[in-house]
C-alpha positions in Angstrom: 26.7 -48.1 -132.8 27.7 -49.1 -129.4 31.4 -51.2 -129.4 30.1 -54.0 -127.4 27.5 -54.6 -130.3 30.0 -53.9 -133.4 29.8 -58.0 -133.8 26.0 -57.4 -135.5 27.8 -56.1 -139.0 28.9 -59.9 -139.6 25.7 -61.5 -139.2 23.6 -63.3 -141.6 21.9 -66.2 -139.8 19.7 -65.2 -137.0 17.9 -67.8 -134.8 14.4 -66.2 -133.2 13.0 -67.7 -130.1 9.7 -66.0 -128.9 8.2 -66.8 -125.9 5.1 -67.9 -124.4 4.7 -64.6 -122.8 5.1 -62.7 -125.9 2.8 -65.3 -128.0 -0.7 -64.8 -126.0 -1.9 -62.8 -123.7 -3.2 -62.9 -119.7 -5.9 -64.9 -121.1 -4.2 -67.6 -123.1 -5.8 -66.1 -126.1 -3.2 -65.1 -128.9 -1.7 -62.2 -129.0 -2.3 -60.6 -132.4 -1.1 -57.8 -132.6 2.5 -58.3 -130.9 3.0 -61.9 -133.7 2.0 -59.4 -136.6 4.9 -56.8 -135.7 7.2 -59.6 -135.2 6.5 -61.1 -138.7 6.3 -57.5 -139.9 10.3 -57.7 -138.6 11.2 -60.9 -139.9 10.0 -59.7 -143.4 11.8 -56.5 -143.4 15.2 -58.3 -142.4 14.4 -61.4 -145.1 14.3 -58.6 -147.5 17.3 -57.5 -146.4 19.0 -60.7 -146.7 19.5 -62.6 -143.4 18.6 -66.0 -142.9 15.8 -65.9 -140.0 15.0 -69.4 -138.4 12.2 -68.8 -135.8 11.7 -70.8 -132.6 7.9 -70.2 -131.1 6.7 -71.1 -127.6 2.7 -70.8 -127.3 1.5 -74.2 -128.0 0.3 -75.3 -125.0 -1.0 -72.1 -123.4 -3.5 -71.4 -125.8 -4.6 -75.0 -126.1 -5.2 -75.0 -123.2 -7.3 -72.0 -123.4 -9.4 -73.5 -126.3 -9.7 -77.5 -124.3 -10.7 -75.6 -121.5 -13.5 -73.4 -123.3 -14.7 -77.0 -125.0 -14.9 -79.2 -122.0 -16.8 -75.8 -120.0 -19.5 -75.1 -123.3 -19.8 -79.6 -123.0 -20.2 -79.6 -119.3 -23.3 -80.6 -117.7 -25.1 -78.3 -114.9 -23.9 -81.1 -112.6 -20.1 -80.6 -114.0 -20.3 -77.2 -114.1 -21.0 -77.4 -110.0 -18.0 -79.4 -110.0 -15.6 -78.0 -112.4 -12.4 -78.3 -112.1 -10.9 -77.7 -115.7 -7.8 -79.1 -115.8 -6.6 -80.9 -119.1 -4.1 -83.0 -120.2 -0.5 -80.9 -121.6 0.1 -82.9 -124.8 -3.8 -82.9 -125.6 -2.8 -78.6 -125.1 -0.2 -79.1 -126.9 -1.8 -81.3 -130.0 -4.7 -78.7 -130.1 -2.9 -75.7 -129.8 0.0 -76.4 -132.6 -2.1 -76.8 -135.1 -3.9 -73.0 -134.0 0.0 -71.2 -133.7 0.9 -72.2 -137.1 -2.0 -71.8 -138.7 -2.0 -67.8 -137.2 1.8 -67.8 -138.5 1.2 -69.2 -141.9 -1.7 -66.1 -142.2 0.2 -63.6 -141.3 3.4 -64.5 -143.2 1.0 -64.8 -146.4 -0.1 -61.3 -145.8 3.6 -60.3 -145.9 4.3 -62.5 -149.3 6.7 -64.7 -147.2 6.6 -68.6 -147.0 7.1 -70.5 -144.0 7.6 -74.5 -143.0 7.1 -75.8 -139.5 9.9 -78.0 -137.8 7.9 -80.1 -134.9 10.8 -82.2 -133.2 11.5 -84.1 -129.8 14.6 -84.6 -127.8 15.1 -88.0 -129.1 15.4 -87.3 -132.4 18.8 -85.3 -131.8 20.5 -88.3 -130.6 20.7 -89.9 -134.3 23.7 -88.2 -136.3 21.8 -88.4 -139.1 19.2 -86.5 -138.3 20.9 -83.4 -137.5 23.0 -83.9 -140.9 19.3 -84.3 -143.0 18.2 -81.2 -140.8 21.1 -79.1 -141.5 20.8 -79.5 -145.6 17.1 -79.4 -145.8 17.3 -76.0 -143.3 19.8 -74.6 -145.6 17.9 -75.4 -148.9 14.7 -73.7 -147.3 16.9 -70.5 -145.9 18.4 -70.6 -150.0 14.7 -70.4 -151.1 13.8 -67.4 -148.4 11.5 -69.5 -146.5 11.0 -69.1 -142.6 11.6 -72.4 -140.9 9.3 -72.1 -138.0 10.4 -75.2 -134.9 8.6 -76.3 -131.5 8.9 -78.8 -129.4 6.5 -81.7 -129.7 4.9 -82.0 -126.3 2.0 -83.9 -127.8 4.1 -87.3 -128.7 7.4 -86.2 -126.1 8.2 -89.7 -123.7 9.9 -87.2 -121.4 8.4 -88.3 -117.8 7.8 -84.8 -116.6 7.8 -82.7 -119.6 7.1 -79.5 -118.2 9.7 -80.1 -115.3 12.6 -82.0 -116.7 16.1 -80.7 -117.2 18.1 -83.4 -118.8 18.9 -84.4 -122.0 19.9 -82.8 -125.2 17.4 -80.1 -124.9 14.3 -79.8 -122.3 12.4 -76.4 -123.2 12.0 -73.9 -126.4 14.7 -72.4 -124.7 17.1 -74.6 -124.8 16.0 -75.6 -128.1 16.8 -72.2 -129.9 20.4 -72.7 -128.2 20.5 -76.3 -129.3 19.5 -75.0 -133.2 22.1 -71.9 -133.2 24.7 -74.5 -132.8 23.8 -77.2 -135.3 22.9 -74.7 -138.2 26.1 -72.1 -137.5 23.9 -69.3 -136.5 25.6 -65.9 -135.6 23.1 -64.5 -133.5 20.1 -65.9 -131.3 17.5 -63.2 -129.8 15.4 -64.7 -127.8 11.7 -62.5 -127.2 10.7 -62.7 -123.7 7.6 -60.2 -121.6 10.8 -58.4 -120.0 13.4 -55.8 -121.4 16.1 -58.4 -120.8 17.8 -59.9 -117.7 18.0 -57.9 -114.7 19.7 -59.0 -111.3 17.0 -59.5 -109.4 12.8 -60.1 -110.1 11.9 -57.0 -112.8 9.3 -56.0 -110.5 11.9 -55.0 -107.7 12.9 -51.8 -107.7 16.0 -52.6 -106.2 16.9 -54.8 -109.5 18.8 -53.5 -112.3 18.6 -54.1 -116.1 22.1 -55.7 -117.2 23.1 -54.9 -120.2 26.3 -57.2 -120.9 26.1 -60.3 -119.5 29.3 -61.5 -117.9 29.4 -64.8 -115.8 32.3 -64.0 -113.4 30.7 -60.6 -111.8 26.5 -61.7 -112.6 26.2 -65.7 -112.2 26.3 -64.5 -108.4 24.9 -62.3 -108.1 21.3 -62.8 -110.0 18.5 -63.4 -107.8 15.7 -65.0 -110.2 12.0 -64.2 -109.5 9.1 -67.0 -110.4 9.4 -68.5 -113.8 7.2 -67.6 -117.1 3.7 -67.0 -116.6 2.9 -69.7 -118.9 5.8 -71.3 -120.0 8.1 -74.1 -118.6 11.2 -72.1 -117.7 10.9 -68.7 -117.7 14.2 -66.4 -117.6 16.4 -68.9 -115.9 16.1 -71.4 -118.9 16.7 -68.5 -121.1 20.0 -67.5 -119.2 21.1 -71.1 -119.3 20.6 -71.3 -123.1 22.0 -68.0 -123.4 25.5 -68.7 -121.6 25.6 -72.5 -123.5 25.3 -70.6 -126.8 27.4 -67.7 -126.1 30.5 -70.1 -124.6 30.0 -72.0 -128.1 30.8 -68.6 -130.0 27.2 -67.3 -130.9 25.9 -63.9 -129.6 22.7 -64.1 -127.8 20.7 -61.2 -126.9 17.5 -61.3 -124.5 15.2 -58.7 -125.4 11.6 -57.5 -124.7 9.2 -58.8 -127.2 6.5 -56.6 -126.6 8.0 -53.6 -128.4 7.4 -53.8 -132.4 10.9 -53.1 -133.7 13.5 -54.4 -131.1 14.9 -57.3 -133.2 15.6 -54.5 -135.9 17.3 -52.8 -133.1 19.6 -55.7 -132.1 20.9 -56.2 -136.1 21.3 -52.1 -136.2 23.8 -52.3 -132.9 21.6 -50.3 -130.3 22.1 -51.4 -126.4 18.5 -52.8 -126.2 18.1 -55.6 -123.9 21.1 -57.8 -122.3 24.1 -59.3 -124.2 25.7 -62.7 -123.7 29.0 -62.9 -125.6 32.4 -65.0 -125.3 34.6 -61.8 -124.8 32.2 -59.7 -122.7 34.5 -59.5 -119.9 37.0 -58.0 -122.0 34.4 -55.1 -122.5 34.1 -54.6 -119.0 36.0 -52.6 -116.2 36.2 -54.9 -113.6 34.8 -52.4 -111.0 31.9 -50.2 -112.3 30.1 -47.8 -110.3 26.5 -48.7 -110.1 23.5 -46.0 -110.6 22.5 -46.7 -107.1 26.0 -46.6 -105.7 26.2 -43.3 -107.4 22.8 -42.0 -105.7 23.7 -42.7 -102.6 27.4 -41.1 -102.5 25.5 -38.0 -103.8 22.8 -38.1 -101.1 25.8 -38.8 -98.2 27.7 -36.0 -99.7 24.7 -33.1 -100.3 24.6 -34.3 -96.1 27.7 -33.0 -95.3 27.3 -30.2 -97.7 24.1 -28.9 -95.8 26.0 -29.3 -92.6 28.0 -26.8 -93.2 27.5 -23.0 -92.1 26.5 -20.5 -95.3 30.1 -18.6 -95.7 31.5 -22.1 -96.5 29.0 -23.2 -99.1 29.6 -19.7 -101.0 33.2 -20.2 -100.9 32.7 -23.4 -102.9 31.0 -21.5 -105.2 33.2 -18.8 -105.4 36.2 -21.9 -105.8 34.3 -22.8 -108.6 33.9 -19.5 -110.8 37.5 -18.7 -110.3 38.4 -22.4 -111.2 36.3 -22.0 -114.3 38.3 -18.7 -115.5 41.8 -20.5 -114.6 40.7 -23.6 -116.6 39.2 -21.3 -119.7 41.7 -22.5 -122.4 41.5 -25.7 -121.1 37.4 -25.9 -121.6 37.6 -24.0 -124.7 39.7 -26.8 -126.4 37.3 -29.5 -125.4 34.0 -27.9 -126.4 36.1 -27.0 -129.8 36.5 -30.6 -130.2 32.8 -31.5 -129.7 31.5 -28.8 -132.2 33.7 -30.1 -134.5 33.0 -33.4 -134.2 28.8 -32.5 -134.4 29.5 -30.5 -137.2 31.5 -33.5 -139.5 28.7 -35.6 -137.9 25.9 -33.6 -140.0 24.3 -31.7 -136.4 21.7 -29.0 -137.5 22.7 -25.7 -137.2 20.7 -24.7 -133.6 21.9 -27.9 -132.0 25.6 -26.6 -132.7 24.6 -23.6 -131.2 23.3 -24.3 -128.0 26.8 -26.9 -127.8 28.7 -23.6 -128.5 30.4 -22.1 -125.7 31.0 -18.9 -127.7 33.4 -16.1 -126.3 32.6 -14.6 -122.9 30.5 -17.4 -121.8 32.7 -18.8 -119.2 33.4 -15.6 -117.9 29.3 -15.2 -118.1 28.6 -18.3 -116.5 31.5 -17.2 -113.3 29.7 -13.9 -112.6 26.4 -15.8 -112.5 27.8 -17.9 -110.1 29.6 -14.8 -107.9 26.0 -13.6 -107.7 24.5 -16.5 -107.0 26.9 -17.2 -104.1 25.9 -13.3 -102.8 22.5 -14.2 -102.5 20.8 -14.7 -99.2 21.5 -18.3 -97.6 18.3 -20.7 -98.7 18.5 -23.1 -96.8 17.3 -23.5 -93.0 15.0 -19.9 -93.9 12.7 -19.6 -91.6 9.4 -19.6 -93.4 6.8 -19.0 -91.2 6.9 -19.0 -86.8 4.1 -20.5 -84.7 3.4 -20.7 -81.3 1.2 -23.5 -81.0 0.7 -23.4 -77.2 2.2 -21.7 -74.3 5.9 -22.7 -74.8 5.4 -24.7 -78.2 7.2 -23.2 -81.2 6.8 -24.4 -84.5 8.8 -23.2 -87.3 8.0 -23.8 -91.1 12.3 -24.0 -92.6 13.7 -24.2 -95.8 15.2 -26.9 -96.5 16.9 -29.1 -99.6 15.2 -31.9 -101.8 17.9 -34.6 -101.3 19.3 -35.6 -105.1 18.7 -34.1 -108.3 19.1 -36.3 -111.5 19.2 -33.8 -114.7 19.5 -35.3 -117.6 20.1 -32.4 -120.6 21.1 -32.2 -124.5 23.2 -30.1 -126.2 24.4 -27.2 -123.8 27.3 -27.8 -121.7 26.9 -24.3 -120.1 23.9 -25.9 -118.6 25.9 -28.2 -116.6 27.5 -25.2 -115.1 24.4 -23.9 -113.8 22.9 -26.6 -112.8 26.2 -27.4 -110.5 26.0 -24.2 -109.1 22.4 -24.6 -108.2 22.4 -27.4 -106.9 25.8 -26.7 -104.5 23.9 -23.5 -103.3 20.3 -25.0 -102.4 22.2 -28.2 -100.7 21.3 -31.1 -103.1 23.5 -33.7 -104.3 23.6 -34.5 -108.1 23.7 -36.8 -110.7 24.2 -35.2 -114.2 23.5 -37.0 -117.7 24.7 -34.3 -120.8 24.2 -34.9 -124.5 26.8 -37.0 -126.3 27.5 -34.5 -128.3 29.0 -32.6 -125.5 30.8 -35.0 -124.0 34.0 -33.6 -124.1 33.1 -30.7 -122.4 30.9 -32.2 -120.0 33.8 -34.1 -118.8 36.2 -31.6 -118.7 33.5 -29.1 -116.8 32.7 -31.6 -114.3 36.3 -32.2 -113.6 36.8 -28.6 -113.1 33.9 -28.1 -110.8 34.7 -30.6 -109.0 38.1 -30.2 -108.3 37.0 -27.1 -106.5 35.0 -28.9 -103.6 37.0 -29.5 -100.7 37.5 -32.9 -99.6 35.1 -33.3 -96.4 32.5 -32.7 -98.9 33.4 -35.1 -101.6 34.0 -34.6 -105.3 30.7 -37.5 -105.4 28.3 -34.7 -104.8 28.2 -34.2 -108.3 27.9 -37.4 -110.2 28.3 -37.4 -114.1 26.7 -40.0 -115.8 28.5 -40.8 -119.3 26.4 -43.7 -120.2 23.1 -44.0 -121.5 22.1 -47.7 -120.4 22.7 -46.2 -116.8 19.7 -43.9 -117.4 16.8 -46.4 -116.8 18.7 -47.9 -114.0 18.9 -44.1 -112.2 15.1 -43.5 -113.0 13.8 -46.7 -110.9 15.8 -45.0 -107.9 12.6 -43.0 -106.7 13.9 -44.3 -103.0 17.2 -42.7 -103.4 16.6 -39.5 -106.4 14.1 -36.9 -105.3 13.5 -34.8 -108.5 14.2 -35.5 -112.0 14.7 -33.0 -114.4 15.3 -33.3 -118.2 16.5 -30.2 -120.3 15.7 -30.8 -124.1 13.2 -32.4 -126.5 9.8 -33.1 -126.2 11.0 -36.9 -126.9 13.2 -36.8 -124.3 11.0 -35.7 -121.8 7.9 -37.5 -122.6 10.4 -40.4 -122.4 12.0 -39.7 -118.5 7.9 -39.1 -117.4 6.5 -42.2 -118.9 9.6 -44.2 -117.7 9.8 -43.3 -113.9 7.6 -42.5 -110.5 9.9 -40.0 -109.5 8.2 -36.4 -109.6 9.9 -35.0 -112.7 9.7 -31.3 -113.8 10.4 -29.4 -116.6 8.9 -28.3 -120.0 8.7 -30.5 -122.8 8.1 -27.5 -125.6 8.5 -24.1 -126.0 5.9 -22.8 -127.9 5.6 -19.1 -126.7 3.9 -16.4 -128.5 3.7 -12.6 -129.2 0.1 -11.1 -129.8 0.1 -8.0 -131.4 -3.3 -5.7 -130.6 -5.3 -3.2 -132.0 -3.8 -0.4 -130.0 -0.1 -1.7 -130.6 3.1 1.1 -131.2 4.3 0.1 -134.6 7.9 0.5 -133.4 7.5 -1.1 -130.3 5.8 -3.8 -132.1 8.9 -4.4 -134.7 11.2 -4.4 -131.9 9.7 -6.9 -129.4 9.3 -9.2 -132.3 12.4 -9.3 -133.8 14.2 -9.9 -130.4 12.0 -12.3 -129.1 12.5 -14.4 -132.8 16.0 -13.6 -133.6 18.0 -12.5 -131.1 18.7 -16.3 -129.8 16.2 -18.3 -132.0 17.6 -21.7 -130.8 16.6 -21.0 -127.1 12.8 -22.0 -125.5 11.9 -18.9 -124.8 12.2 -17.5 -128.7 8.9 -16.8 -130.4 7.5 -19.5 -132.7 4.1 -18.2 -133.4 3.0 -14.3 -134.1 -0.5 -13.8 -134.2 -2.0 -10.2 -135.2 -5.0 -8.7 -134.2 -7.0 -8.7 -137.8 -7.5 -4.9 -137.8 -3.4 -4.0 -137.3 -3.1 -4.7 -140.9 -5.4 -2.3 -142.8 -2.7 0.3 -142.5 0.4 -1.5 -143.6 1.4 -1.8 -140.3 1.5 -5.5 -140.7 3.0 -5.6 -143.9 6.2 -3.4 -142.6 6.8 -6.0 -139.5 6.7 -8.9 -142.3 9.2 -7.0 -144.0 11.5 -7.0 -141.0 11.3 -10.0 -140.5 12.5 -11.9 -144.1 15.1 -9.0 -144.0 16.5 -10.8 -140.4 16.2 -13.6 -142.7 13.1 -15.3 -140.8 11.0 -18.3 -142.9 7.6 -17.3 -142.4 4.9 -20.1 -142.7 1.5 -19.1 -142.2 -2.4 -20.5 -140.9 -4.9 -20.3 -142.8 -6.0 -16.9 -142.3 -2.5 -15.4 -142.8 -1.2 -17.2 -145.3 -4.0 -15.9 -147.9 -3.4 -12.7 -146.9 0.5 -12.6 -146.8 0.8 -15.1 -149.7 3.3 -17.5 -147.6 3.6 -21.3 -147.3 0.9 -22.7 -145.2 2.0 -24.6 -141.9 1.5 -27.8 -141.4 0.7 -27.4 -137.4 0.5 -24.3 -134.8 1.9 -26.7 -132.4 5.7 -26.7 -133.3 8.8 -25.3 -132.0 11.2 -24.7 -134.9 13.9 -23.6 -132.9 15.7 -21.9 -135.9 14.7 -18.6 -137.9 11.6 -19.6 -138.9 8.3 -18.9 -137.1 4.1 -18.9 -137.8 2.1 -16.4 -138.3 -1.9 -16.0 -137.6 -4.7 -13.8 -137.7 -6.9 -13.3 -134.7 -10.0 -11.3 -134.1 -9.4 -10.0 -130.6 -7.4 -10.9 -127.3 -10.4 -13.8 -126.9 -9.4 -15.1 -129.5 -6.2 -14.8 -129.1 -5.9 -16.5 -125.9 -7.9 -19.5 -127.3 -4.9 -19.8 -130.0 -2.4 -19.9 -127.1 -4.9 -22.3 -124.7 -5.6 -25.1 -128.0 -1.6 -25.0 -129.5 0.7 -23.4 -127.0 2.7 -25.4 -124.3 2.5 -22.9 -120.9 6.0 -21.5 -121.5 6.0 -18.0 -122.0 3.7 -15.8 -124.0 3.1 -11.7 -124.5 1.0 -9.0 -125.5 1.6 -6.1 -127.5 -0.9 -3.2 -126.1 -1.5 0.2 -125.2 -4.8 -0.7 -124.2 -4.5 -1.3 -120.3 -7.7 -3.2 -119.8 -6.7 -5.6 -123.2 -3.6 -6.1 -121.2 -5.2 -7.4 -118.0 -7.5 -9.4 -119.8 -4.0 -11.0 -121.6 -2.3 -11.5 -118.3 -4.9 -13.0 -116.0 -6.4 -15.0 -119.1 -3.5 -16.8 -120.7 -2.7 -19.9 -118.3 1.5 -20.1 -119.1 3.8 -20.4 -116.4 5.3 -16.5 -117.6 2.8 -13.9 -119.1 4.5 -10.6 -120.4 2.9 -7.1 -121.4 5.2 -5.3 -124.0 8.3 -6.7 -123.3 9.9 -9.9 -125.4 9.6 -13.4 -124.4 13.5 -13.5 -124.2 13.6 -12.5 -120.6 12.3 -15.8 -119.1 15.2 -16.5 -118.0 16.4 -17.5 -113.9 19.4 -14.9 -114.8 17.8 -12.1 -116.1 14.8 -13.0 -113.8 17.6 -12.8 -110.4 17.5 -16.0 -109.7 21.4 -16.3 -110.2 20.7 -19.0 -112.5 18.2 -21.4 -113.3 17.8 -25.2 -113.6 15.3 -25.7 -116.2 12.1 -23.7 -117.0 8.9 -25.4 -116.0 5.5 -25.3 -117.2 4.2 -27.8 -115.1 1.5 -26.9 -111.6 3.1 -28.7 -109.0 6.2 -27.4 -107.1 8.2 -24.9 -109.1 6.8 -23.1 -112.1 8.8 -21.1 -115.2 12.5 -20.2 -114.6 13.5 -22.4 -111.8 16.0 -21.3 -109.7 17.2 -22.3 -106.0 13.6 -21.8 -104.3 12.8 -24.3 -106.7 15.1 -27.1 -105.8 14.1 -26.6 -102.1 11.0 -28.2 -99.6 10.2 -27.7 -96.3 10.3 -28.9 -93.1 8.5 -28.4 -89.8 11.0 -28.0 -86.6 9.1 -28.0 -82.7 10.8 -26.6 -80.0 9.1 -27.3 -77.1 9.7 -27.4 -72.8 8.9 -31.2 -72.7 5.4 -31.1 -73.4 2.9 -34.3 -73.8 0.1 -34.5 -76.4 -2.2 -37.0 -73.3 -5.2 -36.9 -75.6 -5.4 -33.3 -75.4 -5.8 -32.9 -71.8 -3.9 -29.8 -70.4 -3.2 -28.6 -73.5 -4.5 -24.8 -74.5 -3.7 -24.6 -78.6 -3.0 -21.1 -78.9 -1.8 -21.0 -82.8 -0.4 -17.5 -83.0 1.2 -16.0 -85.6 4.6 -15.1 -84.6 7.5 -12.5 -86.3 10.2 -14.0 -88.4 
């Protein structure tokens, strides 16, 4: 649970305010789908045992809708000529109050709950009696597990300028839900609006950023609010006022997106979804924080001066680093002790712990892979490609870096390593989100790395990022970060790509297989399979599927490999095929990376079919053939579309080490830019630099294009 939201294991009574926004769509129609999720939530957490009051906005909007449908299908030719369709706001609000609960009332009945409607105007709030009769018959209903649903009543309100006014006891829905929180004790409000919660400036912006604990000193000035609610009267300024009312009184208030089906489930379980209002948030809060942009940009000023300097000085920083490593070993070692530790009491599976293992040798491991990376020829400013374009007009294709790299990564702190050293090398400033799990090590290998960059540089090349609020803030930065690249689930990075417009690269699977053939060595075969599944299971490039030419097992060839395998201590599952002839468990999908030792096994009629298997469930990692037959082997190799194809050799050695890269970033299985092991090419572009004698385009004139190729 985060600490700022620890306050959610005392509540009982929860006040609901959906808006207008969340209620009906672009149309005015309702929205259907988005009210039955959110009674679908209020049931679960009735059931659970909090007191839910709900607070609905909609009303007038789709009355509207359906006054303006009547008058149009009422309307003569004439009219129609003529139409302007405007209609009264209490008649919308009459006519649509009576279509809002009627909805609610259905769908609660579906869900075996029982709701009452509250319809009540400013003026009655004044009386002291009223609020006394509405705070004993609220708390007999609440007793009773009914859903008190209230609105405003626009249709008999004697407020001058309803939709406008700001004075009074209340003025909005808004202000109404703060208004209730206070008279029945509340001790939360959430208040659904079309946004993920408040941001500093209009959501559309990319400049604005989602803020996630609301506190008046350091926000109230610095908020710039875009245009109010699409439908309703005040949009998220009213819901910021009610919010910092409520909050001053003692009750949380969280704004939240109402579009997404569980987020009020997600408030009561303590997750940072939305923004916070709270009495003591400024006791939460440094009172300077670095800002995701603020971070971007010291990284992209830094990787500036970095690539300004000549080659010998960029390897010594990474020379620095790998001795700094080895000097800091017992250090590092204690920290990452400390996170296994903690995964393990925390219940981690076995291959996560793993990968967070920095196991003996591998920080002396990762400092040669940096020593060798820091021997390798100079990337940047290579001259790709010389031109002369006319007589005394060179043009020269150069190497150059991508700006700032944001990686975000699970599990493996040794990946932080690499990634530093990679980026240092190819010029790019960096902005590093690890695994929570290894945040202990993370730290303390950050602090060592950057210790080891010499001042005039800046330790801000390499920014770590400890939070994960600050991701979505760092992922709108597609004017500041050039690349992203995550490192670890297939959640995470189907997450990053559907949450940014920042190219983003990487694999989201490793699904790599071995295909044994006809003309297979028997030996050969046993050991290229039992490396490539056991001899680091947990990694992406480990085999997850075997599938075996149908012929290979009419002379117990087959049966010996399966042998091997359960000996290693492998959990075979099978398709269909297979697991009738080996007798095994049939799996449950050919598309699924177990990442333990535990793999799938199917029979194929030929390479065809083979590469079909690998085209319809694999994820263009890395995939082999086991052949004698050269032809069978070409056909494998130029056939299987997988950013690494391998002929007799095990799907282990996609790797940017063992590959020469020095190290590698991230594997990618993507087509655009860099494909499998990524190394320093990969984090590089291009750039065109003229050299020229003072030469004038002048349409043209004078100008003899010669376009000869010219030596490097």
């Amino acid at each position: 649970m985060d600490p700022s939201r620890a306050f959610v294991t005392n509540v009982k009574r929860l006040i609901v305010k959906v808006g207008t926004a969340v209620v009906t769509r672009g149309d005015g129609r309702l929205a259907v789908g988005r009210l039955g999720a959110l009674c679908e939530q209020l049931k679960e957490l009735s059931s659970e045992g909090y007191e839910i009051v709900l607070v609905t906005s909609g009303a007038v909007g789709l009355g509207r809708q359906r006054l303006r449908y009547r008058k149009l299908v009422n309307s003569s030719l004439a009219d129609l000529q003529n139409a302007e369709f405007e209609v009264d706001g209490k008649a919308c609000a009459a006519v649509g109050q009576s279509s809002l609960m009627a909805l609610y009332d259905t769908l609660f009945s579906q869900l075996d709950v029982t709701s009452s409607q509250y319809l009540v105007t400013d003026s009655e709030f004044r009386t002291n009696s009223f609020r006394k009769q509405l705070s004993e018959t609220i708390k007999s209903l609440l007793s009773l597990k009914v859903i008190p649903i209230f609105n405003e009543n626009d249709a008999v309100s004697t407020r001058r300028a309803p939709y406008e006014d700001s004075s009074g006891i209340f003025w909005d829905n808004d202000s109404l839900a703060g208004l209730l929180a206070l008279e029945l004790k509340a001790d939360l409000l959430v208040m659904l609006s079309d946004v993920d919660g408040l941001y500093s400036g209009p959501p559309s912006d990319p400049n604005s950023k989602l803020i996630h604990t609301y506190i008046k000193e350091k926000h109230q000035r610095e908020i710039t609010f875009g245009d109010k609610s699409r439908l309703g009267r005040g949009g998220m300024t009213a819901k910021v006022n009610a919010a910092v009312c409520a909050a001053n009184a003692g009750i949380p208030v969280v704004i939240t997106s109402g579009y997404a089906t569980d987020n009020i489930i997600k408030v009561l379980q303590g997750k940072p979804v939305g923004t916070l209002f709270h009495r003591d948030a400024h006791l939460w809060t440094l009172v300077k924080e670095v800002d995701a942009r603020e971070m971007a940009v010291a990284a992209r000023e830094c990787s500036r001066r970095l690539q300004a300097m000549d080659s010998e000085d960029r390897k010594k920083i990474l020379l620095d680093i790998a001795d700094a490593l080895e000097a800091n070993e017992s250090l590092i070692k204690v920290e990452n002790e400390a996170d296994v530790a903690a995964a393990e009491d925390d219940g981690y599976e076995k291959s996560l712990i793993s990968r967070l293992s920095l196991k003996p040798g591998k920080i002396a491991g990762l400092a040669k892979s940096i020593r060798i990376l820091a021997d390798m020829e100079d990337p940047i400013g290579h001259v790709l490609k010389r031109t002369e374009l006319a007589d005394g007009l060179i043009l020269e294709k150069t190497s150059c870096p991508l700006g700032v790299l944001l990686v975000v990564f699970e599990s493996r702190p040794d990946a932080l390593v690499q990634i530093a050293s990679l980026a240092i090398r190819s010029g790019n400033g960096l902005l590093l989100k690890g695994g929570k799990e290894a945040k202990r090590s993370n730290a303390i290998l950050h602090k060592v790395i950057t210790s080891a960059i010499p001042r005039n540089i800046g330790e801000k090349l390499i920014g770590l990022v400890t939070s994960r609020e600050d991701i979505p803030d760092l992922l709108k930065l597609d004017d500041v970060i050039d690349l992203v690249i995550p490192r670890g689930s297939n959640k995470l990075v189907t997450q990053i790509k559907n949450s940014t417009k920042i190219p983003v690269l990487g694999h989201s699977d490793g699904i790599c297989h071995v295909y044994i053939d006809i003309s297979a060595m028997l030996d050969m075969a046993k050991q290229i399979v039992l490396d490539a599944k056991t001899d680091y299971p947990a990694a992406c490039n480990a085999m997850e599927t075997l599938l075996v030419h149908k012929d290979f097992s009419s002379d117990g060839s087959l049966s010996e490999l399966i042998e091997d395998l359960k000996r290693k201590g492998v959990t075979l599952y099978g398709g269909p095929r297979a697991s009738s002839l080996l007798s095994i468990p049939e799996t449950r999908s050919f598309h699924h990376e177990y990442n333990s030792m535990a793999c799938t096994i199917e029979i194929v009629d030929d390479v065809h079919a083979a590469i079909d298997h690998i085209h319809q469930h694999g994820s263009s990692h890395t995939d082999c053939i086991i052949t004698q037959n050269h032809e069978v082997a070409e056909i494998f190799l130029h056939g299987v579309d997988s950013a690494a194809v391998f002929h007799n050799a095990s799907t282990r050695f996609c790797d940017g080490a063992r590959f020469g890269l020095g190290a590698e970033v991230g594997i990618s299985t993507s087509r655009i830019h860099a494909r499998g092991p990524v190394g320093v090419e990969g984090l590089l572009t291009t750039r065109w630099i003229l050299r020229g004698s003072g030469q004038v385009v002048n349409g043209d004139k004078g100008v003899v294009y010669s376009h000869k190729d010219l030596p490097l």
